[in-house]
KELUMNU-47476 format. One record per residue (C-alpha): residue number from 1; residue in one letter; x, y, z. Coordinates in steps of 0.5 Angstrom, whole numbers, plus 2048, in hexadecimal, padded with zeros to 3 digits. Layout:
! residues N
seq	type	east	north	up
NUM	A	X	Y	Z
...
This chain:
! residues 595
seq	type	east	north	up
1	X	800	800	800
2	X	805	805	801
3	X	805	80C	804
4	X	7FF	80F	805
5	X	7FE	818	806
6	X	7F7	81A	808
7	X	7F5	821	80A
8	X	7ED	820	806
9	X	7EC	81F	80D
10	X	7F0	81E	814
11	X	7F7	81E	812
12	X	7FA	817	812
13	X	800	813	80F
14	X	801	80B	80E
15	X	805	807	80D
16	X	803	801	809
17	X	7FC	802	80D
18	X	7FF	803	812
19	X	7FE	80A	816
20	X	803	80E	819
21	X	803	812	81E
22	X	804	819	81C
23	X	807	81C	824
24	X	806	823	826
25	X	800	829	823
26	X	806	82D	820
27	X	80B	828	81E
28	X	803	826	81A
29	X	802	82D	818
30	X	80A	82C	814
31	X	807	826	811
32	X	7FF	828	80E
33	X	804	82F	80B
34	X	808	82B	807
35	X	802	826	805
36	X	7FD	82D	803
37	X	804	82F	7FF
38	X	806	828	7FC
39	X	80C	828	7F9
40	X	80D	82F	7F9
41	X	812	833	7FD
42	X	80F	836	804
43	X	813	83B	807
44	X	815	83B	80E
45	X	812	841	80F
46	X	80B	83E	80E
47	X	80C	839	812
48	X	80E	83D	817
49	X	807	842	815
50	X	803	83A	815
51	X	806	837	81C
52	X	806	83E	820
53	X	800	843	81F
54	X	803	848	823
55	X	80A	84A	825
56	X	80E	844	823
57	X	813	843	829
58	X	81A	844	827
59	X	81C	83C	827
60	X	817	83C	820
61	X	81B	83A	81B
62	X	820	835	820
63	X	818	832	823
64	X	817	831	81C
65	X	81D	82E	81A
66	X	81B	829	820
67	X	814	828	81C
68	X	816	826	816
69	X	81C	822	818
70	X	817	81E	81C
71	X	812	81E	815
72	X	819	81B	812
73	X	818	816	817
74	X	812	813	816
75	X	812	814	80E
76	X	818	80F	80F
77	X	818	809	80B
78	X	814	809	804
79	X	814	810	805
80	X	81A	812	807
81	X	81E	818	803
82	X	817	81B	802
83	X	817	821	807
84	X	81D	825	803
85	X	820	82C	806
86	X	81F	830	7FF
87	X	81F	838	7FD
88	X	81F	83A	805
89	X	81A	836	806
90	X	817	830	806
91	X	815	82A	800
92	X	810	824	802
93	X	811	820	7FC
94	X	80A	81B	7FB
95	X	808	818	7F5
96	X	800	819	7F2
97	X	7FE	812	7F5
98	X	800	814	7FC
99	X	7FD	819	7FD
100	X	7F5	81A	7FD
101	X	7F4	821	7FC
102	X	7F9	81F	7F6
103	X	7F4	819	7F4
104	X	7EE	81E	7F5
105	X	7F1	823	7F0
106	X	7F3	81E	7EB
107	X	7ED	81B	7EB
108	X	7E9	821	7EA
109	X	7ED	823	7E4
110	X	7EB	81C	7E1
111	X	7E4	81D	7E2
112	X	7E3	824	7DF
113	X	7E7	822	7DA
114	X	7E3	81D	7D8
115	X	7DC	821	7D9
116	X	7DF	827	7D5
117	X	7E0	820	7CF
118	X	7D9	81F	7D1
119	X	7D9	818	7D4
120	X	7D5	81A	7DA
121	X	7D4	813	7DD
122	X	7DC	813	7DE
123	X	7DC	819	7E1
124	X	7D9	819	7E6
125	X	7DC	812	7E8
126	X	7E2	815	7E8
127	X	7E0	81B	7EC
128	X	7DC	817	7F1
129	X	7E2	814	7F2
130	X	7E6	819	7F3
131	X	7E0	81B	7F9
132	X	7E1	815	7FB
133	X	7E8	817	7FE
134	X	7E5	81B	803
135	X	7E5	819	80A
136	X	7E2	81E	80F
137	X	7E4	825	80F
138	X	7EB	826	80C
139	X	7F1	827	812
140	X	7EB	82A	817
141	X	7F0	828	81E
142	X	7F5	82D	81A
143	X	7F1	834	819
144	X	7F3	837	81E
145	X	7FA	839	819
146	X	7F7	83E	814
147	X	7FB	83B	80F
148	X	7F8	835	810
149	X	7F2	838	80F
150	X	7F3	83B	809
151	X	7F5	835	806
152	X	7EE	832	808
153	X	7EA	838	805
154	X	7EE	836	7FE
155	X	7EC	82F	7FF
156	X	7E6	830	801
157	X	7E3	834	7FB
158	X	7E7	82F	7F7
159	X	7E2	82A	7FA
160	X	7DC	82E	7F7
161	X	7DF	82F	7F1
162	X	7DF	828	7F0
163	X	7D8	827	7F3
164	X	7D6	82B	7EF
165	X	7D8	828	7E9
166	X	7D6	821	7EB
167	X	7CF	823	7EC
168	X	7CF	827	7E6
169	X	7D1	81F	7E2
170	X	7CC	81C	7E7
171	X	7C6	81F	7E4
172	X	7C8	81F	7DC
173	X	7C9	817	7DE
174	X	7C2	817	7E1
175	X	7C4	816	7E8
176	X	7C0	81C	7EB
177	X	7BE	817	7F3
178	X	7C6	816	7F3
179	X	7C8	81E	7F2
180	X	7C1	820	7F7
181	X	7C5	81B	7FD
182	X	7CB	81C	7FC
183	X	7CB	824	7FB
184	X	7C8	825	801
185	X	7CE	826	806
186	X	7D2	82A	800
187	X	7CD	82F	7FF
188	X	7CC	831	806
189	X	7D3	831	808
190	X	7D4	836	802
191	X	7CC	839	802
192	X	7CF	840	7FD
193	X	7D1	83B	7F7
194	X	7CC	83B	7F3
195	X	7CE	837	7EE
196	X	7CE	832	7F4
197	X	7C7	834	7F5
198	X	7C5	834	7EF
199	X	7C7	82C	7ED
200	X	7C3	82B	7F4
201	X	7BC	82F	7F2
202	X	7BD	82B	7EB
203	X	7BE	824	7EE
204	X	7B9	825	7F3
205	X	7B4	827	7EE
206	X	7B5	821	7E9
207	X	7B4	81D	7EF
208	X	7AD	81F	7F0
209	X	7AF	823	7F6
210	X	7AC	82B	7F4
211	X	7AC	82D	7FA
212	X	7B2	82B	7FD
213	X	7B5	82F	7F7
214	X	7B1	835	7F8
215	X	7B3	835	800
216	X	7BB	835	7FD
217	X	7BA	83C	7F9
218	X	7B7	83E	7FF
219	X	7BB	83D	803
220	X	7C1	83F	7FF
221	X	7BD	846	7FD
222	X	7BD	847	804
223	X	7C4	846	805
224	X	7C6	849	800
225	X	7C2	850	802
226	X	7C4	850	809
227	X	7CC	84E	808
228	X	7CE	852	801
229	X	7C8	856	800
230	X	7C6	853	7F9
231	X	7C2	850	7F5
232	X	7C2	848	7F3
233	X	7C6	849	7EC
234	X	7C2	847	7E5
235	X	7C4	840	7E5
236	X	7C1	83E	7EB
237	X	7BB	843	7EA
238	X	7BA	840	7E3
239	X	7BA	839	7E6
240	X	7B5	83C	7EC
241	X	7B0	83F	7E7
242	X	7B0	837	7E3
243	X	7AF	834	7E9
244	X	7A9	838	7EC
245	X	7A7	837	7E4
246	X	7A6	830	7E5
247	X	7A2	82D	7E8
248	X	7A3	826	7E5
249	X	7A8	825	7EA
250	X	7AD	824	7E3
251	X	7B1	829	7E1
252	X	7B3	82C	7DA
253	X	7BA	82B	7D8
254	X	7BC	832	7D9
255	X	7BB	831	7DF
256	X	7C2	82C	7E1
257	X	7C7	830	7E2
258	X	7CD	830	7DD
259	X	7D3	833	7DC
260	X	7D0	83B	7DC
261	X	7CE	83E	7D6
262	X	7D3	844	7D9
263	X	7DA	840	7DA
264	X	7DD	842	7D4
265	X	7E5	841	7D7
266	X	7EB	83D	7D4
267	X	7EC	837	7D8
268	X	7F1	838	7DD
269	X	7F7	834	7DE
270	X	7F8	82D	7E2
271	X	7FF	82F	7E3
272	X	7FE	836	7E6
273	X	804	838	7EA
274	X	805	83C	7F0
275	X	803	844	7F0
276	X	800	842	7F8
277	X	801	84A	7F9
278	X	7FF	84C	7F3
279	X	7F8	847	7F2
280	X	7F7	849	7FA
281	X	7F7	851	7F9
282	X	7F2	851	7F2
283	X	7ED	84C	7F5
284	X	7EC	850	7FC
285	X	7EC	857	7F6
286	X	7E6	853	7F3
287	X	7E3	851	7F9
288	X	7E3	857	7FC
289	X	7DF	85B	7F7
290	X	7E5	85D	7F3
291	X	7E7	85F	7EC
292	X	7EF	85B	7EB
293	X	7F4	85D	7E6
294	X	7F9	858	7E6
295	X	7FF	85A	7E2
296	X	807	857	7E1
297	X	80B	855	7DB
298	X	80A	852	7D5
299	X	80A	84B	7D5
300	X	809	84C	7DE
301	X	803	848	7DD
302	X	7FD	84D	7DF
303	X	7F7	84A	7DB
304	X	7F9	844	7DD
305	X	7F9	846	7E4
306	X	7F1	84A	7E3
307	X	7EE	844	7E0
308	X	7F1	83F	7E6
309	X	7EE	845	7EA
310	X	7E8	846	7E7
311	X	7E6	83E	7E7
312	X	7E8	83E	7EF
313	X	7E2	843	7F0
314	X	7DD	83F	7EC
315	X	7D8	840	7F2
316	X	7D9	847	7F2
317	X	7D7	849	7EB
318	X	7D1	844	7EA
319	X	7CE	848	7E4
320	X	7D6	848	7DF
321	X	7DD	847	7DF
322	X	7DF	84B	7D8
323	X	7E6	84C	7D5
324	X	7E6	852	7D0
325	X	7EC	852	7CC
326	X	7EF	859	7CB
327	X	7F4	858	7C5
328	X	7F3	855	7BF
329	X	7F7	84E	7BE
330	X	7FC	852	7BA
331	X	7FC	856	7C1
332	X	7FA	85C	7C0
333	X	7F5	860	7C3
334	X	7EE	85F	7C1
335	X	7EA	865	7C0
336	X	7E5	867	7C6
337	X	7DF	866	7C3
338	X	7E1	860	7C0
339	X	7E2	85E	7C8
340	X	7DB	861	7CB
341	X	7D7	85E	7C5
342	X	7DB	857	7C7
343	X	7D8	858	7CF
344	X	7D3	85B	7CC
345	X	7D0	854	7C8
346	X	7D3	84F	7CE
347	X	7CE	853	7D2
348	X	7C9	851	7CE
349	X	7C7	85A	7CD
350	X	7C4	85A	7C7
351	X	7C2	861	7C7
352	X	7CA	862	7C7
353	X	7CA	86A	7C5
354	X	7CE	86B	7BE
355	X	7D2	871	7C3
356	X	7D8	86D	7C6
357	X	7D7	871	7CD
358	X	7CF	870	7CD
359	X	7D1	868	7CB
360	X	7D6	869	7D1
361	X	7D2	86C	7D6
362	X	7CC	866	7D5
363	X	7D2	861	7D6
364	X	7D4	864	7DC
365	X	7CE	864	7DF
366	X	7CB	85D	7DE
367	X	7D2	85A	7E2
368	X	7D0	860	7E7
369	X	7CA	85B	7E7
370	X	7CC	853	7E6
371	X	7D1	850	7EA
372	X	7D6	850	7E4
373	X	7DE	84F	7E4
374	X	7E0	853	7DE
375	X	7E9	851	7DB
376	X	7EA	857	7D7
377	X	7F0	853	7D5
378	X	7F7	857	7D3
379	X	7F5	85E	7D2
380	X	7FA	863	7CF
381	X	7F8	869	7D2
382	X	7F2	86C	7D7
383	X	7EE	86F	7D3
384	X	7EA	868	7D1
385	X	7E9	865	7D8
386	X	7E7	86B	7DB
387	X	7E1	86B	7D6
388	X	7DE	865	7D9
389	X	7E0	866	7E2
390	X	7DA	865	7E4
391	X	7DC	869	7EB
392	X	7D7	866	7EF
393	X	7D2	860	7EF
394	X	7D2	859	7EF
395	X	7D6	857	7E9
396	X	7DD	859	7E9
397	X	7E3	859	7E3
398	X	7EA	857	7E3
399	X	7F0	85A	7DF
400	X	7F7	857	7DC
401	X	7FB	85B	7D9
402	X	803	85C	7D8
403	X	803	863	7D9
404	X	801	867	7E0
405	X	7FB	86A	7DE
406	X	7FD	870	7E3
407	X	7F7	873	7E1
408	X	7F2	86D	7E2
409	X	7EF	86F	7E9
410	X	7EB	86C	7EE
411	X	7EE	865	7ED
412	X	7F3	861	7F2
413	X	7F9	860	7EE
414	X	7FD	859	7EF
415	X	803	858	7EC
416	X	805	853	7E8
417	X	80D	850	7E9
418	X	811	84C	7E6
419	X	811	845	7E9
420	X	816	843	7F0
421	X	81A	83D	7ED
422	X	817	838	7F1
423	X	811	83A	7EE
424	X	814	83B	7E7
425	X	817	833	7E8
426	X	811	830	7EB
427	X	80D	833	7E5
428	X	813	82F	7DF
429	X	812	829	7E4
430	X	80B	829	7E3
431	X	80C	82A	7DC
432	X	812	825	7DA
433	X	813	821	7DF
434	X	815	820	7E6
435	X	819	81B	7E5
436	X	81C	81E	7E0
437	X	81E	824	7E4
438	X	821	820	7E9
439	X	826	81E	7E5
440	X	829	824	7E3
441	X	826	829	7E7
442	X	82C	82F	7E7
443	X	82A	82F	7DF
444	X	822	82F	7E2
445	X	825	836	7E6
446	X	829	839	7E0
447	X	822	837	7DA
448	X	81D	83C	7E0
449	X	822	840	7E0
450	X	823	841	7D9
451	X	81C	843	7D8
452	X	81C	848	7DD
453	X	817	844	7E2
454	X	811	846	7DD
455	X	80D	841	7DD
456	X	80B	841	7D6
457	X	813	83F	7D5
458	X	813	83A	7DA
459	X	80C	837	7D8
460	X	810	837	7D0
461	X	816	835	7D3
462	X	811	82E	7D6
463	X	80E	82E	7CF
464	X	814	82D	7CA
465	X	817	828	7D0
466	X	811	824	7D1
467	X	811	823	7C9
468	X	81A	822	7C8
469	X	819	81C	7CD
470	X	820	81C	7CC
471	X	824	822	7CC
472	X	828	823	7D3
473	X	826	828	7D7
474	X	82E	82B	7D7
475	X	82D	82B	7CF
476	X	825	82F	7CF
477	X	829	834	7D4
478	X	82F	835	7D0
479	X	82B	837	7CA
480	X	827	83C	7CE
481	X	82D	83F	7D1
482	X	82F	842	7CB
483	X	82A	849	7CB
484	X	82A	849	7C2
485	X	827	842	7C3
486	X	823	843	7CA
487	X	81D	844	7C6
488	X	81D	840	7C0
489	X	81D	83A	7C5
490	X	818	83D	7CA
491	X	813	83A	7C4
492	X	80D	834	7C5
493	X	809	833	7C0
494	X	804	83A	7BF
495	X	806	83B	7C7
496	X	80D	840	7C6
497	X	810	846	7CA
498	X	812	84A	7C4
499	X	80B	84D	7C3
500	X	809	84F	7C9
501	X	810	854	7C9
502	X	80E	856	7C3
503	X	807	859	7C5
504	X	80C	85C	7CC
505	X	810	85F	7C6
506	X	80A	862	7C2
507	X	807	865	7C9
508	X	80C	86A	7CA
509	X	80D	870	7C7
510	X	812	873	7C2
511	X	815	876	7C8
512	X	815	870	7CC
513	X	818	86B	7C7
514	X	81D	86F	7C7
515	X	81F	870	7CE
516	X	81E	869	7CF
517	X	823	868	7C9
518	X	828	86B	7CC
519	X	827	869	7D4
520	X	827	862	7D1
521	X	82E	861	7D0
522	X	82F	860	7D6
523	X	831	85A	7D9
524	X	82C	855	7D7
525	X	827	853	7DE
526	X	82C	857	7E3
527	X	829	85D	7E7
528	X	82B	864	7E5
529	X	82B	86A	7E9
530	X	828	871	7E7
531	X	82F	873	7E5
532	X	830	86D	7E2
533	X	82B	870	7DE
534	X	82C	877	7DD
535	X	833	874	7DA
536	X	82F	86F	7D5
537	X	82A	874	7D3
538	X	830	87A	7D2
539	X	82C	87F	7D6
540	X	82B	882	7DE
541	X	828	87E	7E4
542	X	822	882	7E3
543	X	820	881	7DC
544	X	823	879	7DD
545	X	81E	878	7E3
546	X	818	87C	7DE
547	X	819	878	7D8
548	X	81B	871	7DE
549	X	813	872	7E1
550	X	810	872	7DB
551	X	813	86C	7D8
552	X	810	86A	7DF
553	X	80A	86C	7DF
554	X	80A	868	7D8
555	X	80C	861	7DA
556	X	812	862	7D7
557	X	817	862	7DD
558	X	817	860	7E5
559	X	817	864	7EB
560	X	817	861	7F2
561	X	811	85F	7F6
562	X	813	864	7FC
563	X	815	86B	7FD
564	X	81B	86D	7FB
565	X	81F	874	7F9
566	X	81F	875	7F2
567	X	826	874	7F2
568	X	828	86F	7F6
569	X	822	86B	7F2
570	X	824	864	7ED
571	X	820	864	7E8
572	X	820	85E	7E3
573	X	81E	85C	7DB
574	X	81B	856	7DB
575	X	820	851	7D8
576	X	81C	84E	7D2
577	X	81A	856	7D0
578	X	821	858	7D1
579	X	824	852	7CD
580	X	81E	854	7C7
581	X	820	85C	7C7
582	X	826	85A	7C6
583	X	825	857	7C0
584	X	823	85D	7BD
585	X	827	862	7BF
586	X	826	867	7BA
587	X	820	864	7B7
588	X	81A	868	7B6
589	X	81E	86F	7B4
590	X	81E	871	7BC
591	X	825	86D	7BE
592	X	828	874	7BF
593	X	823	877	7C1
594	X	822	879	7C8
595	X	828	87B	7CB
């Protein structure tokens, strides 16, 4: 049987079917951490953060060495090597089948993946037993840590998630009494879910039960008003108004719920890696009733972000979860009536004004109407986005962008790094291979580097290693090595890199190519001061810092995240657009000019 994690209930561990004991509360509170982040480094400021909620006494990082040792200890034999000191922190190395979250996970993919090919019946059999998993409340004897806590939440809404998928397949399989019973405690456990609800009502209904799924409108009607003030949203009145229709105690088919005619986002990514800091600060924007901006370099990963985001808070925007492109595919910048008229026709405004800015305001004020989560994806300036920020109401509007747009107001603004290396190498595991990466992982190292930490060059990087089956880690590191081949190779099929700088590139003005031209010249990825600059750019310290923060306020350089004098500040091009501008110095007619 092997070894065996569980944190989809109490914790436990097992040996062969053998329960270990696990010791003392802290020395279980390093334990659950390292299963809630599996695989991935958790720094010994987290732990400390886990294990002590007030001030940590001064013995803390020797108390949890002492804990982790004794963990080494009881991870003896088949799991010796499992627990690794790494990046200033700490690695539980677990495989899929060891670990029950892991097996959640997993499982659920299967079975949306089969849902989204149309085999219902599958589906629901793989998620039913991804659900049955599930042993009590996770880590319950361990949430006086809010780091345990907030991991459960995350489990928890995973959980629903999956309910809800699984009630959804249910009922297309005819099996409405199994989802009316098994639904139950899930719906009542998350009452502000309405897709949960709404797959409870419709299994009622088609059970004979009327009332049972009147009384569960009700009851969410009223919970609704009393906690968020608002009214059920339009699938879940719709279904309402079916079933009072209905007498026969057989509703419509409209009435099952589906997918929602609303979601109109790309599929998220399985693979999705890290961005915890990030993801925290934009869902807590979004749920607190906030417009958000989410801005970074190119290649940073910012739509990849918002859409993750956006299908985390499902239950919050019942009524739509839309992305709106705001660049044509050759990346370029739509026109704006071009992009009101596309939300307008999402929306269903037939009387959409031939006036761009009437067609604007009746967009702004149906998602002030309906809980609806609106992706204006990579906007070039302000001017389109602020025309459809609904201020105030229920809906809400998430923008990504590679510039600042400093002149965007009443948005919170999360930036976007480059990944941490242990990110980078935990996403080009993923992709090509743990294993692989095992063998030679000082190539691993010099491949993320070489990219920048984008996760776009890393995810390209996984991409080509994954099909090259035999091409030595040290060998891909080497062609990267060398910047005039760099972005040739970061290169995958119809996924590459060099695009993406090529609309960055554009986005500037004349003044800032040329400025950039000049300040690209330095030393490739090595931070370089004010006067570094001012030398590049051949002119004063004043003029240096102006142009310096327009090309900030593009996207086109980094500045530090804390308060630092202007003088005393390290600003930085993103290596892979260093490398590209590089390449064409003197192009375009502006190499000389800027100086």
């Amino acid at each position: 049987m092997g070894l065996r994690f569980s944190v989809l209930g109490p914790l436990a561990l097992t040996v062969d079917g053998r329960p270990r004991p696990l010791g003392p509360l802290k020395q279980r509170l390093v334990l659950a951490v390292l299963l809630c982040h599996a695989n991935q480094p958790v720094t010994v400021d987290r732990l400390t953060d886990a294990v002590w909620e007030d001030e940590p006494p001064r013995t803390a990082r020797k108390n949890l060495q002492v804990y982790v040792s004794a963990l080494r200890k009881l991870l003896d034999g088949p799991a010796a090597g499992r627990l690794v000191c790494q990046d200033s922190g700490y690695t539980l190395r677990v495989e899929p089948g060891e670990l029950d979250s892991l097996r959640f996970a997993a499982l659920a993919r299967q079975g949306r993946a089969a849902g989204l090919r149309g085999e219902q019946a599958l589906c629901a059999g793989l998620l039913g037993r991804a659900l049955g998993l599930w042993r009590g409340d996770p880590l319950a004897e361990l949430r006086c840590s809010p780091q345990v806590q907030e991991a459960v939440r995350r489990l928890d809404a995973d959980r629903a998630g999956v309910f809800e998928d699984w009630a959804e397949a249910e009922l297309a399989s005819g099996h409405a009494e199994a989802v009316a019973d098994g639904l139950r405690a899930a719906a009542e456990r998350h009452p502000l879910r309405e897709r949960l609800q709404a797959a409870r009502m419709s299994a009622l209904h088609l059970s004979g039960r009327r009332t049972e799924a009147l009384a569960v409108y009700d009851e969410v009607r009223q919970q609704l008003a009393r906690e968020l003030g608002l009214p059920p949203g339009a699938r879940l009145a719709a279904l309402h108004r079916t079933v009072l229709g209905d007498g026969r105690g057989a509703p419509a088919a409209s009435a099952v719920p589906g997918p929602g005619p609303g979601c109109l986002l790309p599929p998220g990514l399985a693979d999705f890696t890290g961005r915890e800091d990030p993801l925290r600060e934009l869902e807590g924007a979004l749920r607190r009733g906030r417009d958000a901006l989410v801005t970074g370099a190119a290649g940073a990963g910012k739509t990849v972000l918002a859409v993750h985001a956006a299908r985390r808070l499902a239950g919050r925007f019942p009524d739509g979860l839309l992305l709106v492109g705001l660049r044509t595919a050759a990346g370029h910048p739509r026109p704006p009536a071009s992009v009101v008229g596309e939300v307008a026709r999402l929306a269903g405004l037939d009387r959409a004004a031939a006036d761009p800015g009437r067609t604007a305001a009746l967009c702004r004020g149906w998602l002030s109407r309906r809980r609806v989560l609106l992706v204006l994806d990579d906007a070039a300036d302000e001017a389109t986005a602020r025309m459809l920020l609904p201020g105030e109401g229920h809906g809400r509007v998430l923008v990504t962008a590679r510039a600042q747009l400093a002149g965007l107001a009443g948005v919170t603004r999360v930036g976007l790094p480059a990944y941490t290396e242990a990110e980078a190498l935990e996403l080009l595991a993923r992709i090509a291979g743990t294993e692989r990466l095992a063998r030679d992982p000082a190539a691993a190292r010099r491949i993320v580097a070489a990219g920048g930490m984008l996760p776009l060059a890393v995810r390209v990087s996984g991409n080509r290693l994954a099909v090259l089956r035999h091409l030595p880690l040290a060998e891909y590191a080497a062609r990267l090595a060398d910047p005039a081949a760099a972005l040739g190779e970061l290169a995958a099929g119809d996924v590459a890199v060099r695009p993406r700088l090529e609309a960055s590139w554009r986005d500037l003005s004349e003044e800032g190519r040329g400025a950039l031209l000049r300040i690209a010249r330095l030393p490739v990825g090595v931070p370089f001061t004010l006067g570094e600059s001012a030398e590049a750019l051949g002119c004063g310290t004043d003029e240096a810092l102006r142009r310096l923060e327009r090309l900030i306020e593009a996207g086109a350089v980094g500045c530090p995240g804390e308060e630092v004098s202007a003088h005393s500040a390290r600003y930085t091009v993103p290596r892979l657009l260093q490398s590209y501008v590089r390449e064409h110095t003197g192009a375009d007619g502006v190499g000389g000019t800027g100086g």
